[in-house]
C-alpha positions as CSV (number, residue, x, y, z in Angstrom):
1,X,-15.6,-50.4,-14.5
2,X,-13.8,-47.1,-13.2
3,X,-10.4,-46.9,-11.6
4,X,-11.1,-46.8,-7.6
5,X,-9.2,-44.0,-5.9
6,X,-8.2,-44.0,-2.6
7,X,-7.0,-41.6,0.1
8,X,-3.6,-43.2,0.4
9,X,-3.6,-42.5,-3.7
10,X,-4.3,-39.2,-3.1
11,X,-1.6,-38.7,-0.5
12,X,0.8,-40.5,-2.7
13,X,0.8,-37.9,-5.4
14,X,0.4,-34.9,-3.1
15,X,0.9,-35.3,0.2
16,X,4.5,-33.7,0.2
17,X,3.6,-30.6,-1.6
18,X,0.5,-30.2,0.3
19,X,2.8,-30.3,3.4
20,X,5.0,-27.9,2.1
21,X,2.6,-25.6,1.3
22,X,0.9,-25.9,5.2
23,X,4.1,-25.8,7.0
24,X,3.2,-23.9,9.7
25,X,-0.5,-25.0,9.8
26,X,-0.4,-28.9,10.6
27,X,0.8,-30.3,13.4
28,X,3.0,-33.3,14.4
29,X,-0.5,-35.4,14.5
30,X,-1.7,-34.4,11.0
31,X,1.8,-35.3,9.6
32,X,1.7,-38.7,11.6
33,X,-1.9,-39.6,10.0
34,X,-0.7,-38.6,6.9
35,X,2.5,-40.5,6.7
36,X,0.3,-43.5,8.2
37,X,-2.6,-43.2,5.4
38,X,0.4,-43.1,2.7
């Protein structure tokens, strides 16, 4: 049986470098969803 991977996993481990990296591209909704998923 594999290992199930999920959004909020994904987020976990790169969510704040991603954001980082697209300061000035995401907007105060994006970073809500985000923070919400995670």
């Amino acid at each position: 049986m594999s290992a199930r991977l999920e959004v909020a996993d994904i987020f976990g481990r790169h969510g704040e470098a991603y954001r980082q990296v697209h300061d000035g591209h995401l907007g105060r909704v994006e970073r809500r969803v985000m923070s919400a998923i995670e």
